[in-house]
Structure formats: structure tokens, C-alpha cells
KOLMARFI-816241 format. One record per residue: residue number from 1; chain; x, y, z of N, C-alpha, C in turn. Coordinates in pm, 1 decimal. Each point is the difference from the previous one (the first is absolute). Last residue first. Example, Ala and Ser with C-alpha at 12.3 -4.5 7.8 and 13.67 -1.06 7.14 Angstrom:
BEGIN
k, c, n_u, n_v, n_w, ca_u, ca_v, ca_w, c_u, c_v, c_w
2, A, 1285.0, -225.0, 708.0, 82.0, 119.0, 6.0, -77.0, 109.0, 73.0 $
1, A, 29.0, -572.0, -7.0, -89.0, 119.0, 0.0, 90.0, 120.0, 0.0 $
# end
This chain:
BEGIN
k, c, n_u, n_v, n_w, ca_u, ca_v, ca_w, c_u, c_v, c_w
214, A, 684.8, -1353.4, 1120.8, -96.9, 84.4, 90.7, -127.0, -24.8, -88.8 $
213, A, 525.7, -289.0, 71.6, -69.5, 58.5, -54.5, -152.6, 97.3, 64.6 $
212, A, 440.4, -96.4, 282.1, -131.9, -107.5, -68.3, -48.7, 64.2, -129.9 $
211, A, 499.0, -78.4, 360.1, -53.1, 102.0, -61.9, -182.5, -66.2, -105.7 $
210, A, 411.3, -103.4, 305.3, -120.9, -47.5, -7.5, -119.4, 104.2, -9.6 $
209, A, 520.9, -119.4, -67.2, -52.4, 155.2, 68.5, -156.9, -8.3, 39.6 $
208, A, 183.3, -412.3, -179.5, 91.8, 53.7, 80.3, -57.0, 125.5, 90.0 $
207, A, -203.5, -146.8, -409.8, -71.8, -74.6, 143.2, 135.0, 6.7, 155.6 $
206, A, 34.2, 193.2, -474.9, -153.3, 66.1, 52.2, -21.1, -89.6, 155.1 $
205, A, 418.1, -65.0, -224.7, 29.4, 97.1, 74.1, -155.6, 30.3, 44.3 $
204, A, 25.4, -377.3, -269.4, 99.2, -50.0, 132.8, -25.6, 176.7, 57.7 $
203, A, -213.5, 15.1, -417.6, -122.6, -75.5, 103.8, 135.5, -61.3, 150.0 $
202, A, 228.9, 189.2, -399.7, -94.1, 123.8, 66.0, -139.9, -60.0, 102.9 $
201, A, 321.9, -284.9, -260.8, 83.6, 84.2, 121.6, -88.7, 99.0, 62.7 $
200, A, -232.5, -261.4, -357.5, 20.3, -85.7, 106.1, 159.8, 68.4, 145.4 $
199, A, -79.5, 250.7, -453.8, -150.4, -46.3, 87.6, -9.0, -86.3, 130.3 $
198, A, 350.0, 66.6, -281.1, 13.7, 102.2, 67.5, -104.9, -25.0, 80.8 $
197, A, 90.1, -331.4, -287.1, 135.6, -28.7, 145.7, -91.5, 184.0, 80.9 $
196, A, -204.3, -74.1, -407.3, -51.0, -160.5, 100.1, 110.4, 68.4, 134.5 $
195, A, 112.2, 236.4, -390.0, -93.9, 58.8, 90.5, -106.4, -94.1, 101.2 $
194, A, 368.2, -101.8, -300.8, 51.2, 97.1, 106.6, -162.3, 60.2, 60.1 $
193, A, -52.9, -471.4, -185.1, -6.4, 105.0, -29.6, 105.0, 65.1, 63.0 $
192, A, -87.8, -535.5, -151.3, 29.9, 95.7, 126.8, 45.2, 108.0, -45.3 $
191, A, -16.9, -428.7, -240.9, -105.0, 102.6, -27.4, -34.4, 52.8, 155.8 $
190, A, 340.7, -295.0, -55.1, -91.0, -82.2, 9.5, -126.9, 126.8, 11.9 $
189, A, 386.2, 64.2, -266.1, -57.9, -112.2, -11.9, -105.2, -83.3, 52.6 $
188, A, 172.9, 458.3, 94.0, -56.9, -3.9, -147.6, -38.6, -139.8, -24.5 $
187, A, 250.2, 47.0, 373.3, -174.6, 77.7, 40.2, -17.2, -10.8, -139.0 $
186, A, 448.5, -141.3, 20.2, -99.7, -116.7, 54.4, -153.5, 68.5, 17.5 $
185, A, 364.8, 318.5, -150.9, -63.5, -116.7, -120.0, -94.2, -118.8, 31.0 $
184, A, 122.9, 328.9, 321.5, -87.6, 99.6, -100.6, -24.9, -126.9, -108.4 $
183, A, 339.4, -101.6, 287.3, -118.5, 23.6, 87.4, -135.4, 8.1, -93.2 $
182, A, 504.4, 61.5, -174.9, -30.9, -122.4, 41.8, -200.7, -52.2, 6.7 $
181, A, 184.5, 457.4, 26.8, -29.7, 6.1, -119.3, -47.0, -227.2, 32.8 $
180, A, 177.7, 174.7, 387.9, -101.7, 58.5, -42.1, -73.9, -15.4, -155.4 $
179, A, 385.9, -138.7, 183.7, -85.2, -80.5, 99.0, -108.1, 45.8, -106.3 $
178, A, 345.1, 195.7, -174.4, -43.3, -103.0, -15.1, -106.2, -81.3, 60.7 $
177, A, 144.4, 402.4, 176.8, -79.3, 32.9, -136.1, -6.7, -139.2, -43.6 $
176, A, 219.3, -5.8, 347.9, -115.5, 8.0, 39.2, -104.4, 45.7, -141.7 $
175, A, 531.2, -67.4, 27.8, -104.5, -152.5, 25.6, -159.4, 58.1, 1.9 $
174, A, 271.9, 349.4, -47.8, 29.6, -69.5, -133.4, -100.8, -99.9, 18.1 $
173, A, 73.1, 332.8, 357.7, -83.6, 6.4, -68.7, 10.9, -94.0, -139.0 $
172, A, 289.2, -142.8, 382.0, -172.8, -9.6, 8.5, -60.8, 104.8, -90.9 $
171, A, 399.7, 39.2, -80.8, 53.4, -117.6, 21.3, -171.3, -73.8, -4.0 $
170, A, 147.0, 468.2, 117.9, -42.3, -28.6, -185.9, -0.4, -112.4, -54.0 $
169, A, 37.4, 73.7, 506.9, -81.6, 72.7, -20.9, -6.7, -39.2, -241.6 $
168, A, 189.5, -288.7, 440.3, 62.4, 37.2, -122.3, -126.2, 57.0, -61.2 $
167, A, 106.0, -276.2, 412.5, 4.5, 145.5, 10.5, 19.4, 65.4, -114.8 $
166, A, -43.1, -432.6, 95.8, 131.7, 38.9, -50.6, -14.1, 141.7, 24.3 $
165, A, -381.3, -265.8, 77.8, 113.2, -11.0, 69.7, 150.6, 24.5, -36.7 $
164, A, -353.0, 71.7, -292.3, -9.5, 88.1, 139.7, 57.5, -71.9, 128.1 $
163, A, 44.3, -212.8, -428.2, 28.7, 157.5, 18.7, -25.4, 68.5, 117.8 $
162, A, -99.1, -442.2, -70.6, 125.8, 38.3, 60.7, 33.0, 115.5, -22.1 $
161, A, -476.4, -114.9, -84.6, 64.9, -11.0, 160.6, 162.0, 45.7, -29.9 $
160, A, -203.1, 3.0, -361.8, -38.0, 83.9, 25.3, 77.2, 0.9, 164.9 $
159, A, 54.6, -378.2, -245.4, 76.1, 107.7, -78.4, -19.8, 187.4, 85.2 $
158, A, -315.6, -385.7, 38.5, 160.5, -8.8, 61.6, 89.5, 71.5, -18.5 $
157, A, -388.2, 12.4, -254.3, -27.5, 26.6, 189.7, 146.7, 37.4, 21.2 $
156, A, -35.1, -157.3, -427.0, 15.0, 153.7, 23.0, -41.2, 49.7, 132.5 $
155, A, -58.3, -483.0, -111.0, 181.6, 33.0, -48.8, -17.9, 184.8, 27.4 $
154, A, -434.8, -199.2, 20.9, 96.0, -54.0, 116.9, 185.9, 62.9, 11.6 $
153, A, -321.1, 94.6, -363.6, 0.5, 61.0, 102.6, 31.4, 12.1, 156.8 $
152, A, 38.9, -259.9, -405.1, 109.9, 119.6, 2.9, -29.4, 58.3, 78.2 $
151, A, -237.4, -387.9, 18.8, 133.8, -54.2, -15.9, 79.6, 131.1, 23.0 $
150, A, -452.2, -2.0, -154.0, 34.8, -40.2, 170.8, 134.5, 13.3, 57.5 $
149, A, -95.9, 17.4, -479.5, -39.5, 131.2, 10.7, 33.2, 8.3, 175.3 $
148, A, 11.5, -416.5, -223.6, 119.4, 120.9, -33.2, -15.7, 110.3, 75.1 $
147, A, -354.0, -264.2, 18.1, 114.4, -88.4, 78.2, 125.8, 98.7, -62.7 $
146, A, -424.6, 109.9, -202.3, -9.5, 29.1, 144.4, 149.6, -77.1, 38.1 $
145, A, 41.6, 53.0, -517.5, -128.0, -22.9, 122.4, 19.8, 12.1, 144.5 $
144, A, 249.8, 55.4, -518.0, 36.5, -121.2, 103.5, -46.0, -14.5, 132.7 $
143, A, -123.6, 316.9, -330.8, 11.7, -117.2, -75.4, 45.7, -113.1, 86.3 $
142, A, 11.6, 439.1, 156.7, -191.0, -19.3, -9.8, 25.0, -177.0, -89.8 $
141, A, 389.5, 279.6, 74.9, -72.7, -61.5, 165.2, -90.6, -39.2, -34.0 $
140, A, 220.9, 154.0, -429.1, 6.8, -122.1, 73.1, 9.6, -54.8, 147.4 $
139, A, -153.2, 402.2, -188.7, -89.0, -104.4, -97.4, 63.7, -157.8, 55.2 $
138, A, 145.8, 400.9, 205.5, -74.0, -9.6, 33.6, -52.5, -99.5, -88.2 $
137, A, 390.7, 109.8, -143.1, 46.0, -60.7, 139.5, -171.3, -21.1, 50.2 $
136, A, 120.4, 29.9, -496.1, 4.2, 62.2, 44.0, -51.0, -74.2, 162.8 $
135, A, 140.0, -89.1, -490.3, 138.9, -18.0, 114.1, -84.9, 105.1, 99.6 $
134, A, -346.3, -97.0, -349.2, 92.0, -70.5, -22.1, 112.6, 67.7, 86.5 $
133, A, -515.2, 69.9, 144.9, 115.7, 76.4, -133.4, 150.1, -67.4, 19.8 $
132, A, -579.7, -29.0, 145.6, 87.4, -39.3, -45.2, 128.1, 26.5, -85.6 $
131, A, -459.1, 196.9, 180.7, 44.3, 65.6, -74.3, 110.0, -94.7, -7.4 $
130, A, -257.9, -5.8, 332.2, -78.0, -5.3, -72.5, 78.1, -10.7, -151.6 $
129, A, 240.9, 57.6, 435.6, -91.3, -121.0, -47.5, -50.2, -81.5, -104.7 $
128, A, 189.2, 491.0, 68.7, 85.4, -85.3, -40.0, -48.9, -208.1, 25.9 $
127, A, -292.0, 395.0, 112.8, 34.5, -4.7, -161.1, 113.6, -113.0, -25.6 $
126, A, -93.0, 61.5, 487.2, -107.4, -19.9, -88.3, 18.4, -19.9, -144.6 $
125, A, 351.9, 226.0, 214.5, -5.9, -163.5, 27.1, -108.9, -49.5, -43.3 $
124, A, -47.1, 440.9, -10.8, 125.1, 11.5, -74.2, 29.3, -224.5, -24.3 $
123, A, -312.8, 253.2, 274.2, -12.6, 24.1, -70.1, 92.1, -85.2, -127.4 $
122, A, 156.0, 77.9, 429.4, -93.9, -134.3, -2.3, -59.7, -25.8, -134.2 $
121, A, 264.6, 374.0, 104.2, 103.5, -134.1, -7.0, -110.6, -111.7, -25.0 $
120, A, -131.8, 407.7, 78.0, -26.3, 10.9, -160.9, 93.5, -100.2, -28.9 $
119, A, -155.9, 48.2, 477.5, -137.9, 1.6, -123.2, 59.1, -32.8, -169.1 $
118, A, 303.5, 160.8, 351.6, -13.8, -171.2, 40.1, -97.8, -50.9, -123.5 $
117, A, 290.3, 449.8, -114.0, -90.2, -60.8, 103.1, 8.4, -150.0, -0.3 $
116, A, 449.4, 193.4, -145.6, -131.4, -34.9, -32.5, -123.7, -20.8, 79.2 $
115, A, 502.3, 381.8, -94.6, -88.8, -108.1, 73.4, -154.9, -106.9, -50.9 $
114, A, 395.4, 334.7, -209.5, -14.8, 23.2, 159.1, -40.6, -111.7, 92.7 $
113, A, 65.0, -71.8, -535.0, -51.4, 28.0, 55.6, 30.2, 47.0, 196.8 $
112, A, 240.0, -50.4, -495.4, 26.7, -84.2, 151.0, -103.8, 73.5, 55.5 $
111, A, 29.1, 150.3, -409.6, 72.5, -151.8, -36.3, -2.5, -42.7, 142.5 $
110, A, -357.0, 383.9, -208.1, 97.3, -55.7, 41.3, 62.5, -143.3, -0.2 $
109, A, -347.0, 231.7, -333.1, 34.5, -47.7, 128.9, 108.6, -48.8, 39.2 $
108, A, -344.1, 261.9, -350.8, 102.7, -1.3, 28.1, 18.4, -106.0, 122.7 $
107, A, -368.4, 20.6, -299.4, 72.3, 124.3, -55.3, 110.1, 42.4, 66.0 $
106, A, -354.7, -474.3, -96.7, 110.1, 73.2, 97.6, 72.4, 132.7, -84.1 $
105, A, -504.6, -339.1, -23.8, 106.8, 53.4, -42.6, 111.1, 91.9, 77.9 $
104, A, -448.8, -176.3, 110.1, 165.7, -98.2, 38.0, 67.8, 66.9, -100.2 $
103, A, -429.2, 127.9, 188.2, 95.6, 69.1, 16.3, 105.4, -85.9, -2.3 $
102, A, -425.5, -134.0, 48.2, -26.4, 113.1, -155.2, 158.3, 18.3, 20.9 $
101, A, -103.2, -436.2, 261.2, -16.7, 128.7, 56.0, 40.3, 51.4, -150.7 $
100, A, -83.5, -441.1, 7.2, -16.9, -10.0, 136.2, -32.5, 193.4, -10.7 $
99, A, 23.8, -212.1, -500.2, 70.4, 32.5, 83.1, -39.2, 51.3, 181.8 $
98, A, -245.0, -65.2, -438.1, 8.3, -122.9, 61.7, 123.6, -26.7, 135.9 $
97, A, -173.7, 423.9, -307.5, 79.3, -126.8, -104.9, 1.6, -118.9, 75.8 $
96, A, -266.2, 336.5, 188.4, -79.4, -102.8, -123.7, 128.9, -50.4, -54.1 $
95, A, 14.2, 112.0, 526.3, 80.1, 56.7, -142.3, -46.8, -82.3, -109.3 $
94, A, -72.3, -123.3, 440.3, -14.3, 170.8, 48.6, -26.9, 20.6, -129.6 $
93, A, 13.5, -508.8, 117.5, 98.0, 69.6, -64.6, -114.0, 159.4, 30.3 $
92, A, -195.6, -309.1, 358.3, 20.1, -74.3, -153.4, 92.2, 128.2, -36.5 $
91, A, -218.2, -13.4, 389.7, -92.3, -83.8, -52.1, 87.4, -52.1, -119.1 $
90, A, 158.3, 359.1, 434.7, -33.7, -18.4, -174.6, -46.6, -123.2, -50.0 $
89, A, -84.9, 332.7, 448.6, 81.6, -158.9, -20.6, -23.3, -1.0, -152.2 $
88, A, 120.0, 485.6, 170.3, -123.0, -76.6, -30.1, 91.2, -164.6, 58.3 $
87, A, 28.7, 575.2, 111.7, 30.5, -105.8, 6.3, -47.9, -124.0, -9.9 $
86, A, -3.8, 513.9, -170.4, -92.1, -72.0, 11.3, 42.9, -152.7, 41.5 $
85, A, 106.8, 596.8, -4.0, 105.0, -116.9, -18.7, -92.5, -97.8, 94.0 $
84, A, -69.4, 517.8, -267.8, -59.7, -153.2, 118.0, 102.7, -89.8, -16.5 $
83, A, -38.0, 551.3, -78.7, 18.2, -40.8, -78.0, -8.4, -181.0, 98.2 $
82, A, -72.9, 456.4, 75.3, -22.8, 24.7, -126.7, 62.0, -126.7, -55.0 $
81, A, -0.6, 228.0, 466.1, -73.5, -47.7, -32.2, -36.2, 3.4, -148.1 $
80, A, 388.1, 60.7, 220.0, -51.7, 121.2, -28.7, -177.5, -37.9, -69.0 $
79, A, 360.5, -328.8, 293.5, -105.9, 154.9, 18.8, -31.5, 90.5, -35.8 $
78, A, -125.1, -447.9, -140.3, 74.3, 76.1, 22.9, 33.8, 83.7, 53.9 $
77, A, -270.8, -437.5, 22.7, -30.1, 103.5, -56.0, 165.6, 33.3, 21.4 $
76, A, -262.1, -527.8, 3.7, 67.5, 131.5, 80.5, 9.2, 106.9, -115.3 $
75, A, -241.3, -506.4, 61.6, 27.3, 88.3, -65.4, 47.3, 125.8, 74.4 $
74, A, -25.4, -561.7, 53.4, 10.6, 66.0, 46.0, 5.2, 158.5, -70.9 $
73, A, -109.8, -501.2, -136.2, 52.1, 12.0, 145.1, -24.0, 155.8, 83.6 $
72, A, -245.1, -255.6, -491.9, 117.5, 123.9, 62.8, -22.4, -0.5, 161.6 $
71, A, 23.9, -340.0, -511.4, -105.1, -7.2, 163.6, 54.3, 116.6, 102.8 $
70, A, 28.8, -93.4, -569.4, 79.6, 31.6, 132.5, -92.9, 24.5, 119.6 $
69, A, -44.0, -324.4, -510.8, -43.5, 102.7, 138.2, 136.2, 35.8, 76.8 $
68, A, -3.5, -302.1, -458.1, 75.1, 60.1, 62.8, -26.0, 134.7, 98.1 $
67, A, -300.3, -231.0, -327.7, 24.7, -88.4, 142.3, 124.5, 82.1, 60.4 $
66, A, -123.3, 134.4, -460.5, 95.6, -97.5, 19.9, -45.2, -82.0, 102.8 $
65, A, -362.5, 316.7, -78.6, 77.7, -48.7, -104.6, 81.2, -152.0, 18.4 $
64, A, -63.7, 356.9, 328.0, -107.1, -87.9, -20.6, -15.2, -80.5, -156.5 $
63, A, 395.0, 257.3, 226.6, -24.9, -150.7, 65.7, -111.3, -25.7, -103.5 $
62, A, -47.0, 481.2, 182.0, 157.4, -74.2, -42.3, -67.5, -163.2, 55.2 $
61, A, -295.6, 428.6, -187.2, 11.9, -126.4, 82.3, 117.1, -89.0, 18.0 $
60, A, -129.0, 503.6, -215.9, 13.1, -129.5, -44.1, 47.4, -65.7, 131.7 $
59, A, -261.3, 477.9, -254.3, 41.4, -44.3, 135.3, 64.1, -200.3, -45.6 $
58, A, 77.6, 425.0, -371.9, -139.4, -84.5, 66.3, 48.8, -48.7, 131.1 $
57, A, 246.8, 198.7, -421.2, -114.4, 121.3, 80.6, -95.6, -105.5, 36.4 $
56, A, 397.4, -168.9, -176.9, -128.5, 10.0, -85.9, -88.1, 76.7, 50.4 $
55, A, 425.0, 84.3, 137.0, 3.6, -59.0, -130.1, -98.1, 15.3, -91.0 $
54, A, 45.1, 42.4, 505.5, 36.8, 158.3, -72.4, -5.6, 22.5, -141.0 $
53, A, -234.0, -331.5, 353.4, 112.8, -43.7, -79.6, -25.5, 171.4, -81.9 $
52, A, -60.3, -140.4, 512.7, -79.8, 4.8, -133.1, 106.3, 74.5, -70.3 $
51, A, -91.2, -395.3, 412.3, 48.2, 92.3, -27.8, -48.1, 92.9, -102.0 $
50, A, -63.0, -383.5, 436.2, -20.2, 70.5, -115.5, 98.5, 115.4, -22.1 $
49, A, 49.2, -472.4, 347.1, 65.4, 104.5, -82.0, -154.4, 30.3, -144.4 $
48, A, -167.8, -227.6, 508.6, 96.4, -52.0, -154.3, -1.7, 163.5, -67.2 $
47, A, -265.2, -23.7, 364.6, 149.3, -77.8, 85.4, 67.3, -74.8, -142.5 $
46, A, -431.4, 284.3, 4.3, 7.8, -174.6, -56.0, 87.5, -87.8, 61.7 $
45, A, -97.2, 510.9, 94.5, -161.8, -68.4, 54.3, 7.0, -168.3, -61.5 $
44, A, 414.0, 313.0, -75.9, -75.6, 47.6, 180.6, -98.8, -122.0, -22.4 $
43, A, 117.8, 72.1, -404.3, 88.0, -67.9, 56.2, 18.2, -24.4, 125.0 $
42, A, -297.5, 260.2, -280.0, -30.0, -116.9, -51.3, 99.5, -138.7, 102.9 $
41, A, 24.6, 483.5, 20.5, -121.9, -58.9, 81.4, -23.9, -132.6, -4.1 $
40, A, 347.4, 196.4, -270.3, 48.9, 20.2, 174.6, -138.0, -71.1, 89.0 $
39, A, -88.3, 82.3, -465.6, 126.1, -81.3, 22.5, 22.1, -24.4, 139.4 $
38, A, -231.6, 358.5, -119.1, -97.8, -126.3, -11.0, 79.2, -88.2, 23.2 $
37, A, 195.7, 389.2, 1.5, -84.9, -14.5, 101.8, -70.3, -128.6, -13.2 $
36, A, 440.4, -3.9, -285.3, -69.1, 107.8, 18.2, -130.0, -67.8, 125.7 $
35, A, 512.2, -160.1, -119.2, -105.0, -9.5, 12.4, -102.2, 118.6, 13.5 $
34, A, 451.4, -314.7, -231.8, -58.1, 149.7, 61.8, -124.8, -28.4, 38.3 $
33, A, 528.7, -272.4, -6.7, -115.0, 40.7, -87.3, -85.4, 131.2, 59.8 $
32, A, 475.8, -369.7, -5.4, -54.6, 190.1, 46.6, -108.3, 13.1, -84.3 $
31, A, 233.2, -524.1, 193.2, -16.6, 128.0, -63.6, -37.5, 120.3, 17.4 $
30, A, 231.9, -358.9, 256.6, -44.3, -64.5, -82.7, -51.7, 109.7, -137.1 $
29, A, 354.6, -5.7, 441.7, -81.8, 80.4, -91.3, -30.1, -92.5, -85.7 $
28, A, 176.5, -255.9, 473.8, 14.6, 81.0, -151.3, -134.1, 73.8, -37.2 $
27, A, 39.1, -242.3, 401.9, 20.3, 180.6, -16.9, 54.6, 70.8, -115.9 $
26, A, -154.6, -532.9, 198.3, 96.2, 45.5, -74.5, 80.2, 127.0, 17.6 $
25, A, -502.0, -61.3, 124.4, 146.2, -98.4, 78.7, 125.1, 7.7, -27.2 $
24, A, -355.3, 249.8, -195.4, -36.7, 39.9, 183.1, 133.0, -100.2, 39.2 $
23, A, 35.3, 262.5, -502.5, -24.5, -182.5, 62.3, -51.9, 67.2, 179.1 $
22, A, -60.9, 391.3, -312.4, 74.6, -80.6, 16.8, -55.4, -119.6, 58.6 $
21, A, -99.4, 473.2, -321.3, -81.4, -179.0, 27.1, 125.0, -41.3, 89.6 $
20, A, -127.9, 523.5, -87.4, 83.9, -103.5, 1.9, -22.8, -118.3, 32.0 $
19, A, -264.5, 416.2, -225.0, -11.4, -123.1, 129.2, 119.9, -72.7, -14.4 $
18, A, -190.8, 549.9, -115.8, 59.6, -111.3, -91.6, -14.9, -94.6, 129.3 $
17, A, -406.6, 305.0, -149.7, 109.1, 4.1, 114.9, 92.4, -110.2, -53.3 $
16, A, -397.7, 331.3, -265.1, 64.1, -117.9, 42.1, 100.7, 43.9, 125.3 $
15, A, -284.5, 297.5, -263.8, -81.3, -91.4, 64.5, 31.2, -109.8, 24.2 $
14, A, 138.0, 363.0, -287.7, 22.9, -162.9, -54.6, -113.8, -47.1, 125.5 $
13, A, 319.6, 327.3, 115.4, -92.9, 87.0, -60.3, -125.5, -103.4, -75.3 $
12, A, 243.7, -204.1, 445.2, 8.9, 120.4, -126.9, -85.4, 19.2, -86.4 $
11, A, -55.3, -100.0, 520.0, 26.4, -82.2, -123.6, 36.1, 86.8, -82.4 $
10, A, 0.4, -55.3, 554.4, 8.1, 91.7, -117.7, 28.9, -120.6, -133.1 $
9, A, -195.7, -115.9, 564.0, 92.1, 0.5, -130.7, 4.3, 93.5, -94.2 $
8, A, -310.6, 6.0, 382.8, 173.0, 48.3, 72.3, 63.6, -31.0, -162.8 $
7, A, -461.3, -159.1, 30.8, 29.4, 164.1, -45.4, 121.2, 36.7, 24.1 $
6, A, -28.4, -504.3, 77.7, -25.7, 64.2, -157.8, 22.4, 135.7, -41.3 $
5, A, -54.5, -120.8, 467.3, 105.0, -101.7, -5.5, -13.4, 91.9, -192.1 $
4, A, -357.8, 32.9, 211.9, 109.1, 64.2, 86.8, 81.5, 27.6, -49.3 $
3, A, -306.4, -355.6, -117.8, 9.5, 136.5, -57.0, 24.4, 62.5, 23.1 $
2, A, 85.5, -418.6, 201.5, 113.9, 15.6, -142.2, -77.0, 120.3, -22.1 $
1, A, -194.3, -43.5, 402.4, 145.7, 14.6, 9.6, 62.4, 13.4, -139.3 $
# end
């Protein structure tokens, strides 16, 4: 199947293909590297990121050095077949300066985002844990512990109920992003995934439809 799978790709002239590294959980871009045939084989037959370095003209082992492996979930193509997007678990920073993902520098961004995934709110609460920052609202749910944290989410139920007994459509979306963001800080604490909650929704509908594996 992957040598099937290999002749369908196009490489350039170089004998490379480029790879987008992303998080499998997260869905951040971690980095853009390259791979030529050996690379790709090397990564099919280990379930860890190779690549080869355009730099020193050699194949290189992400991680083996630092420890910072990527364990790969999942690899996809394009459709113009020329180019992979490699979904890993990251082991450790993407980026030799030590940085999670190569790509934190910013070349533009907006001031009010459209919207935030759930992944990059959680993301986002994670760091702010880890990361302690003087007047900031998540450092102090995590400083004043589960009984706070119980407390608002009790206070943002309710909040949630009377909206919708008020019939108040922008009324319930306000309370519920709280419920929600609220929610997201107690799973970071007691180390509960978005993807624990998905996994465990997708085994309520497999045994609903009763549906089996084969």
C-alpha cells in the first residue's frame, strides 16, 4: 500500500517533498521541513518524523539528539500530490530555539479574531498554567484551585439556565462561552483532554448505533 502510496507523490528537482509538521491535538503548525525518499521510508517504517536537511545535505532524525521525537499519527497528501501534511504527538519544542512550534514570529495579525477553536483555547489555558502572569484571570483559577474553579462553574450553570429561560439568544451565547472556557480550565486541572471528551462521545454513539469494529 505505502509503495502505491510513494509513486502517486512528485518530488522536485532536489529529490525532495516539503512536510508540514502539525500538532495531531492542538492543530497547530509546528514546522516545514523536507523529505526525500529515504526520509519518507524512514518515517512509514519508525512512526517518528525524518527529514533531510537541505543545509547539511544529510538525512536527520528529529528528536534524536534533543529527545524532542515526533511520534506520527497520521500523514496526508495533496492534491496535487507534491506536497504532505504529517500529524505528529510532539515529545518536546518542534523549534531548536526551544520554542513549541518554528513559527512564532508574527508578520501580521489581527486585533479580534472571528473565532477560537476549542484546541487553541485549551492550548492557550495550558500555557497560561504553566506560564504564571501577574493580573492574569487564568493564572488566578489555577492559584486559587479546584473549589474556585467549582464555584464559577456552578455560578455560570445558572447563569446559563436563566438565559434560556429568558429566552435570550446573545444572553445564552455570553453565559455559555463562559460555562465553557470555565469547563476547559477544570479539564486542564484535572488533566482532561478535548479529545478524552471526544473519544468517550464517539464510544456513546458506537454503542447507540451499535455499530462494531471489523
Amino acid at each position: 500500500m505505502y509503495d502505491e502510496l510513494r509513486k502517486q507523490l512528485t518530488f522536485d528537482q532536489q529529490d525532495l517533498i516539503p512536510a508540514i509538521i502539525q500538532d495531531a491535538h492542538t492543530k497547530e503548525v509546528l514546522t516545514l521541513a523536507y523529505m526525500n525518499k529515504e526520509a519518507l521510508n524512514k518515517t512509514l517504517e519508525t512512526g517518528e518524523t525524518w527529514f533531510f536537511s537541505r543545509k547539511r545535505q544529510q538525512l536527520w532524525h528529529k528528536g534524536e539528539a534533543s529527545g524532542n521525537r515526533q511520534m506520527v499519527k497520521e500523514i496526508h497528501y495533496d492534491c496535487d500530490e507534491d506536497a504532505l501534511l504529517v500529524k505528529v504527538r510532539p515529545l518536546g519544542p518542534a523549534c531548536h530555539t526551544g520554542n513549541k512550534s518554528c513559527f512564532y514570529h508574527t508578520l501580521k495579525d489581527t486585533d479580534a479574531p472571528e473565532h477560537v477553536e476549542l484546541n487553541e483555547l485549551a492550548a492557550i489555558i495550558k500555557q497560561g498554567r504553566s506560564e504564571a502572569k501577574e493580573g492574569s484571570y487564568t493564572t488566578y483559577l489555577f492559584q486559587e484551585g479546584i473549589d474556585k474553579m467549582l464555584k464559577k462553574i456552578g455560578e455560570e450553570t445558572s447563569e446559563v439556565i436563566i438565559g434560556a429561560k429568558n429566552n435570550d439568544h446573545d444572553e445564552m451565547v455570553w453565559e455559555i462561552a463562559d460555562l465553557t472556557y470555565h469547563t476547559l480550565v477544570l479539564m486542564e486541572l484535572m488533566d482532561v483532554s478535548i479529545t478524552d471528551i471526544k473519544q468517550e462521545l464517539a464510544k456513546r454513539h458506537t454503542k447507540k448505533t451499535g455499530a462494531v469494529d471489523e
